[in-house]
RODO-2510 file (C-alpha; in nm, 4 decimals, decimal comma):
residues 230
     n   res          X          Y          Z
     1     x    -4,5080     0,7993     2,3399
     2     x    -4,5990     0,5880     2,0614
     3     x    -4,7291     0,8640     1,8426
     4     x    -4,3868     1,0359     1,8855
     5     x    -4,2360     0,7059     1,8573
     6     x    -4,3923     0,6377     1,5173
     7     x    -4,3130     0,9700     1,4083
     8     x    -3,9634     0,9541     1,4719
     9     x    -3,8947     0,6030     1,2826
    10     x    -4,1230     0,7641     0,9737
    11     x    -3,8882     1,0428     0,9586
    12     x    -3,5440     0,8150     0,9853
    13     x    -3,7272     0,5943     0,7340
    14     x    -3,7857     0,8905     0,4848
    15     x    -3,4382     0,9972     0,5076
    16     x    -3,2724     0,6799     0,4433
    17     x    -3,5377     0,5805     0,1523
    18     x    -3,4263     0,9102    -0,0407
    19     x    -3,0432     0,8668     0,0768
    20     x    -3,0427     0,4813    -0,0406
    21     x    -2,7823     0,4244     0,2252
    22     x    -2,9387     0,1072     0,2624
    23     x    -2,9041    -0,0830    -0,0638
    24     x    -2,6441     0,1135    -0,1729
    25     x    -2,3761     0,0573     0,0992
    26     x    -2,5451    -0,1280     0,4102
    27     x    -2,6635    -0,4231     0,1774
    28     x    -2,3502    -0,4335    -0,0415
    29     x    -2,1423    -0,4823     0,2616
    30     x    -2,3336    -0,7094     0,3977
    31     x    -2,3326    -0,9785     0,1423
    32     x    -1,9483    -0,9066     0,0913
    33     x    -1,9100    -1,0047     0,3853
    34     x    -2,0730    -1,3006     0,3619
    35     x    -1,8855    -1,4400     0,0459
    36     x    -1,5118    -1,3928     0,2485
    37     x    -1,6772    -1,5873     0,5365
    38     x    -1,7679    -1,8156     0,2749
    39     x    -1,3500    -1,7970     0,0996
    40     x    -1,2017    -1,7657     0,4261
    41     x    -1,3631    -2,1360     0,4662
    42     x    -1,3542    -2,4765     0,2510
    43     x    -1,6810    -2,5614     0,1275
    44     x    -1,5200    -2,9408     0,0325
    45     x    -1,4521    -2,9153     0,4769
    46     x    -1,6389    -3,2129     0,6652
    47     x    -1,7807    -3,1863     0,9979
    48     x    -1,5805    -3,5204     1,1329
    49     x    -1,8802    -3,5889     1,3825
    50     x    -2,1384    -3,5822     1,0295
    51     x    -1,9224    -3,6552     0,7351
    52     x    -2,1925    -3,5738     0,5343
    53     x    -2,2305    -3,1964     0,6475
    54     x    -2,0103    -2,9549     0,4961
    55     x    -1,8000    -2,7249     0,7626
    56     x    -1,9382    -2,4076     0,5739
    57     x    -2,2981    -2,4860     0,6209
    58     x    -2,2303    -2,6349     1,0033
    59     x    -2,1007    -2,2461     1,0806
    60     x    -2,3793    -2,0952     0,8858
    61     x    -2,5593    -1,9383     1,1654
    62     x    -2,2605    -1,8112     1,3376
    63     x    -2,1155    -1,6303     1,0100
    64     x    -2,4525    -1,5377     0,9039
    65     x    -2,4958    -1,3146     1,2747
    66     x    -2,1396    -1,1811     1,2333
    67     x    -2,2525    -1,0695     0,8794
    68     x    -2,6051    -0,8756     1,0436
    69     x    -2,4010    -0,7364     1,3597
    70     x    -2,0963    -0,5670     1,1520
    71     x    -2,3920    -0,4336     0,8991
    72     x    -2,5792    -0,3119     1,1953
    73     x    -2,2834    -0,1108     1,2871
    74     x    -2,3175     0,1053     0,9605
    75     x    -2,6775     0,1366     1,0301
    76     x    -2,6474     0,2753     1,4009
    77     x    -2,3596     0,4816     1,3122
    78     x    -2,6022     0,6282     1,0453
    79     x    -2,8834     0,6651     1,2929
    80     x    -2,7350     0,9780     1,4735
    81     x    -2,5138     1,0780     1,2281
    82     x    -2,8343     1,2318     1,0604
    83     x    -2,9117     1,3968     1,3888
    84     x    -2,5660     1,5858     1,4071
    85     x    -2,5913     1,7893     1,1069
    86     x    -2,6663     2,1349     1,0867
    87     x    -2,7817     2,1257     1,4916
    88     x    -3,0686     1,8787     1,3786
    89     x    -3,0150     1,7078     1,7301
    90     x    -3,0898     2,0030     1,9407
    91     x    -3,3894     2,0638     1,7155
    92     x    -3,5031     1,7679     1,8181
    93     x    -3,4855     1,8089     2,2221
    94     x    -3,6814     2,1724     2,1562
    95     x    -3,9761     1,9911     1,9920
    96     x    -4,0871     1,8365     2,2964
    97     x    -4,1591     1,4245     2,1735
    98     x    -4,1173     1,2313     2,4510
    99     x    -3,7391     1,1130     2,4504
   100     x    -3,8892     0,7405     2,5395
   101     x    -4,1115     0,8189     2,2081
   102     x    -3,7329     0,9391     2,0686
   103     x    -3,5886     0,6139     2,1775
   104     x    -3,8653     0,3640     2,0392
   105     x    -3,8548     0,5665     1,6985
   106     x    -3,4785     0,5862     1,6443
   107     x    -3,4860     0,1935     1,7245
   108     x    -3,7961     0,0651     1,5418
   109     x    -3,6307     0,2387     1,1953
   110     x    -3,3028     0,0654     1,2807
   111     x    -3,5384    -0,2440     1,3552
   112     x    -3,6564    -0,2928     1,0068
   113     x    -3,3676    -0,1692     0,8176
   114     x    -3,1814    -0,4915     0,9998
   115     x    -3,4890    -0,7003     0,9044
   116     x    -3,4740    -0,6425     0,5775
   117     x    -3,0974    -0,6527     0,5761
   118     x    -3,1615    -0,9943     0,7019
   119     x    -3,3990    -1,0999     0,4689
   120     x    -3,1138    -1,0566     0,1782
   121     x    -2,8199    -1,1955     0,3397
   122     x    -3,0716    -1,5037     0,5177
   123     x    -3,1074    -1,5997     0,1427
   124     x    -2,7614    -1,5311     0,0654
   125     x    -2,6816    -1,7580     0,3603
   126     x    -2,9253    -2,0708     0,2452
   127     x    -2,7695    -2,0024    -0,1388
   128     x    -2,4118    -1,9590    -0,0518
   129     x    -2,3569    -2,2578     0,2433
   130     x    -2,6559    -2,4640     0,1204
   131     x    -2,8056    -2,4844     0,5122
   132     x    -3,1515    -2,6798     0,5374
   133     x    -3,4506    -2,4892     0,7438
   134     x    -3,5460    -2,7372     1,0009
   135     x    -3,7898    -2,5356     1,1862
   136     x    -3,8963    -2,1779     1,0477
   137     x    -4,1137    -2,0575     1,3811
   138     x    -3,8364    -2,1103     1,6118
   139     x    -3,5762    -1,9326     1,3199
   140     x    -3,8730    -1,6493     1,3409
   141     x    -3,8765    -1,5892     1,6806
   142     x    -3,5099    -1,5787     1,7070
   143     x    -3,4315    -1,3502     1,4352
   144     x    -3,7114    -1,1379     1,5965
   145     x    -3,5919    -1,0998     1,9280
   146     x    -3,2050    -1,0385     1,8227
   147     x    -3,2869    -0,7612     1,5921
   148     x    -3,4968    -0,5973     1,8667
   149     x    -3,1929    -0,6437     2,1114
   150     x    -2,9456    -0,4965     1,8415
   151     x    -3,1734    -0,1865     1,7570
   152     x    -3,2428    -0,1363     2,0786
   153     x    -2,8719    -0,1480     2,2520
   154     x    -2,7070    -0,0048     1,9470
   155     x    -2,9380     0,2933     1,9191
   156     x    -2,9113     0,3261     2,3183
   157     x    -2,4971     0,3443     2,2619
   158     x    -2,5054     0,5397     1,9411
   159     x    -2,7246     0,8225     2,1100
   160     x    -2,4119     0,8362     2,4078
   161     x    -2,1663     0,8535     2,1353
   162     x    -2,3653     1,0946     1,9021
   163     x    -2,1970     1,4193     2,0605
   164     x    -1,8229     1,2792     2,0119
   165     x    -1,5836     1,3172     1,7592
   166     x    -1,4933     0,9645     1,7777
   167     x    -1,8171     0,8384     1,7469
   168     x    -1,7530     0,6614     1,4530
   169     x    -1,4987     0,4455     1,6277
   170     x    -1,6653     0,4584     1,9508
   171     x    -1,9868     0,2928     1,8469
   172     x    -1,8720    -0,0746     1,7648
   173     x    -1,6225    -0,0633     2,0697
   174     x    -1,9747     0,0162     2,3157
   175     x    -2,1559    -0,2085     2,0796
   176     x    -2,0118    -0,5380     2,0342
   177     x    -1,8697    -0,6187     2,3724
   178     x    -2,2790    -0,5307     2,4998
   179     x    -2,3679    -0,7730     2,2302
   180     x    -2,1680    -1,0983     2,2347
   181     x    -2,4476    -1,2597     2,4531
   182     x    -2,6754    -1,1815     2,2045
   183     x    -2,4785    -1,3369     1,9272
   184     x    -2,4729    -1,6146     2,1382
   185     x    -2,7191    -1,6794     2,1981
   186     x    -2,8872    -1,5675     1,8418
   187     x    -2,6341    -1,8632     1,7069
   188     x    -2,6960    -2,1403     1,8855
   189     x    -3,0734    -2,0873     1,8034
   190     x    -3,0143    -2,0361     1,4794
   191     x    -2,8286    -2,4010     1,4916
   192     x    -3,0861    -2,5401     1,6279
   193     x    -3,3500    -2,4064     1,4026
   194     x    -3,1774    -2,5388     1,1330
   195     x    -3,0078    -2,8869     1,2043
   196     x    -3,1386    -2,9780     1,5525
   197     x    -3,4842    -3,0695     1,7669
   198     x    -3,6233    -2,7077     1,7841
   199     x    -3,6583    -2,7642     2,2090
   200     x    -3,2512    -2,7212     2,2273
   201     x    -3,3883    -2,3892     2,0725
   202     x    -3,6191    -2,2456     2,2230
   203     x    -3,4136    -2,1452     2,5766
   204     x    -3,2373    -1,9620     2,3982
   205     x    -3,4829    -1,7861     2,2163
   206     x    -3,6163    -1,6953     2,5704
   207     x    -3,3025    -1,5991     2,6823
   208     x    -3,2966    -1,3656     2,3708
   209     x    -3,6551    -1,2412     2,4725
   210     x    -3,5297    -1,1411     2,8226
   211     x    -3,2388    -0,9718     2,6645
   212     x    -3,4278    -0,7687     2,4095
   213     x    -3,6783    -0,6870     2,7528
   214     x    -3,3969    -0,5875     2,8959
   215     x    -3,1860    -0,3308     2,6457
   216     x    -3,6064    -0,1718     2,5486
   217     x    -3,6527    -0,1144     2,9127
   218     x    -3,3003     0,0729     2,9813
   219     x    -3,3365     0,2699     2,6603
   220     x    -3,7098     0,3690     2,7410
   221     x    -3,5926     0,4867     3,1346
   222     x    -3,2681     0,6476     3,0533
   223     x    -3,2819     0,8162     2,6964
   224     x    -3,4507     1,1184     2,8556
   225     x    -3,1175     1,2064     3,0879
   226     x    -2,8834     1,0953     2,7981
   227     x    -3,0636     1,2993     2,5671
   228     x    -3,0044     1,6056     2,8056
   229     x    -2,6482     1,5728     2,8102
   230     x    -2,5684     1,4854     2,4058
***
């Protein structure tokens, strides 16, 4: 499983290293999105509770995970959209991987495409709002465990929309309703990683652990069946 798994993400990796879907659209997007978070609100905005934190680095972490999570979307969509040309995704149930192997592939490339998504627009983030790094482990962990919930649950709902005309559409409404306790919950670690005592933190970095558990483990026992009937 892991040797299939390691071929699939090598292949997806390939693809999108010659395509330069990445930096050339996936990245863009990304940071533009960023800077009309960053219009859309004051920077001269107080928090009234800490006059002398700006409202725009206060939201930080929340704006910062919206930016990643609509990003991801172009990513996933991408994911199986390489699969449905030219019968590419039948090809790939005749060579006989292990779909589990299929699953861990298609969702480790995703995984560090969004890492190093999040690498840019994390230093976008600390340039454009000016936030402070309190604690960098917890901040780690956290961005860790929500990207492996994302990859996983996105490439889990992009494989059932793969077959569908729609899919485009279709992906971000399965997505991002799946999702919004991970953002969560990704957020208000992030917060505390950054302003607060890292132990308001780290519950919810569990509670991201259990959810990125969670999405692996119904990805690894159902993407055999779903694969079937794509």
């Amino acid at each position: 499983m892991l040797r299939d798994a390691w071929l699939i993400a090598s292949k997806d990796l390939r693809v999108e290293w010659s395509s330069k879907v990445l930096t050339g659209q996936v990245l863009p997007f990304g940071v533009l999105v960023l800077i009309l978070f960053g219009f859309g609100i004051s920077p001269d905005r107080r928090v009234v509770e800490a006059p002398e934190r700006a409202v725009l680095e206060q939201v930080a972490p929340g704006l910062f995970w919206m930016a990643v999570l609509l990003s991801a979307l172009l990513a996933l969509g991408r994911s199986f959209a390489i699969e449905s040309v030219d019968g590419n995704l039948d090809a790939l149930k005749l060579t006989g991987l292990d779909p589990a192997g299929i699953f861990l592939g298609k969702g480790l490339a995703v995984w560090l495409e969004l890492v190093a998504l999040e690498v840019v627009l994390g230093a976008g983030a600390f340039l454009l709002y000016g936030a402070p790094l309190g604690h960098p482990g917890l901040l780690a962990v956290t961005v860790a465990a929500t990207t492996t919930s994302v990859a996983a649950a996105g490439t889990l709902y992009a494989a059932l929309a793969s077959g569908l005309r729609v899919r485009d559409t279709l992906v971000p409404l399965l997505v991002l309703p799946v999702l919004a306790p991970v953002l969560l919950g990704a957020t208000l670690a992030t917060e505390a990683a950054l302003f607060g005592p890292a132990g308001d933190g780290w519950p919810w970095a569990g509670f991201l652990g259990a959810f990125a558990l969670l999405y692996l483990g119904a990805g690894i026992l159902s993407f055999g069946p779903l694969l079937e009937e794509t």
